[in-house]
C-alpha positions as CSV (number, residue, x, y, z in Angstrom):
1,X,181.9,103.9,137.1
2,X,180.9,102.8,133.7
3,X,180.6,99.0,133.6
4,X,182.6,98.4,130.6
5,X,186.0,100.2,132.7
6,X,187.3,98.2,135.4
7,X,187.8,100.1,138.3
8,X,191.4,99.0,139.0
9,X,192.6,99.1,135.4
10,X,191.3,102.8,135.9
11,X,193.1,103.1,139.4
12,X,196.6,101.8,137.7
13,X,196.1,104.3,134.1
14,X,195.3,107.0,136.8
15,X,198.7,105.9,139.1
16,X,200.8,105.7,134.9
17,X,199.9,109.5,134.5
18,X,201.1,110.4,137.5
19,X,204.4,109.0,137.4
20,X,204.2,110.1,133.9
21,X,203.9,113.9,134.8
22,X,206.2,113.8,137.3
23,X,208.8,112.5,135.0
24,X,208.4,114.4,132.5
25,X,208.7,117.8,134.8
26,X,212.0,116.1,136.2
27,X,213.2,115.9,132.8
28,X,213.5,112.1,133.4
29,X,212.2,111.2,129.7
30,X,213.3,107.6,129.6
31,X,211.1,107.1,132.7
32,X,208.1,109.0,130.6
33,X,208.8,106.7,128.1
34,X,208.8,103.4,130.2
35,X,205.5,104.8,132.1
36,X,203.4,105.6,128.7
37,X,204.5,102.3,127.3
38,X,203.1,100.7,130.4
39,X,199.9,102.8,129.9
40,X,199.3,101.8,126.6
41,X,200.1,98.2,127.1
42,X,197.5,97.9,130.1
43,X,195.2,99.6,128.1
44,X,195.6,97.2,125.3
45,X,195.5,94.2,127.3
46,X,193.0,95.4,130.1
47,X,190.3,97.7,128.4
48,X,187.8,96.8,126.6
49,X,187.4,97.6,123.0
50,X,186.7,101.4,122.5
51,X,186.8,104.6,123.3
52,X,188.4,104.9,126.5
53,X,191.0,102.1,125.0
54,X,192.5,104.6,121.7
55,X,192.0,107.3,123.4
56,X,194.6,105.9,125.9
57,X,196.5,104.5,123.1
58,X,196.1,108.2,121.0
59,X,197.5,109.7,123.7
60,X,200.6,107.5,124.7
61,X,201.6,107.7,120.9
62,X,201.5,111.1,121.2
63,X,203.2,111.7,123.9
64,X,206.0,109.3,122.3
65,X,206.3,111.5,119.7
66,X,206.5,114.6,121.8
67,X,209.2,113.5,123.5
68,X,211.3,112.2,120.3
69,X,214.2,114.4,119.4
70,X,213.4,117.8,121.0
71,X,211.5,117.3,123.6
72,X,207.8,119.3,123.7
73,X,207.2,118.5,127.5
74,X,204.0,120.9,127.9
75,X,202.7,119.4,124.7
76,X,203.5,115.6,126.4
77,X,202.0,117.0,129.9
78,X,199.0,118.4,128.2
79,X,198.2,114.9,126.9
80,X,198.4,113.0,130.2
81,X,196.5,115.6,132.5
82,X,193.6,115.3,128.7
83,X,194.4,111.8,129.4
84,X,193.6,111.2,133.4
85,X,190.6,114.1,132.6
86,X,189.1,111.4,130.0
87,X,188.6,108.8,133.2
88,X,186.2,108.9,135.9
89,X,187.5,109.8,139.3
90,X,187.9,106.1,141.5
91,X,186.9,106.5,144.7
C-alpha cells in the first residue's frame, strides 16, 4: 500500500462503492446518492492531497450527475467499479 493512502480510509472507499453498486442496480438512487456523498466526504477529510483524493471526488461528482434527472445507471456503475479499480486491493 502506498504510504500516502491509509489502509482503512481505502478499506471504507472500497466498502462506499460497494454499497454504491448495489444501490444503484436496485434502483435505490437516494441510497447512491447518500453512499457517494459519503465517499467524497471521506475522501476530502481522510486522503491526502492528490491524485487518489479528485479522482475520488471526479468520480462521485460524476456519478451525481449521472443520476440527476434521468438516470444513466451503467454510466454511474462504470464510474464506481473505475473508481474501486483506481485503489490498491487491502488485504
Amino acid at each position: 500500500m502506498p504510504d500516502d493512502l491509509p489502509t482503512d480510509v481505502v478499506t471504507v472507499i472500497t466498502q462506499l462503492c460497494g454499497e454504491t453498486r448495489r444501490a444503484l442496480a436496485a434502483g435505490e438512487y437516494d441510497t447512491a446518492r447518500a453512499t457517494t456523498d459519503t465517499m467524497a466526504r471521506v475522501a476530502t477529510n481522510k486522503l491526502p492531497e492528490g491524485h487518489h483524493r479528485e479522482t475520488v471526488r471526479h468520480a462521485c461528482d460524476r456519478i451525481t450527475t449521472l443520476l440527476d434527472d434521468d438516470p444513466e445507471i451503467e454510466a454511474a456503475i462504470g464510474y464506481v467499479d473505475a473508481l474501486e479499480r483506481s485503489f490498491p486491493t487491502v488485504e
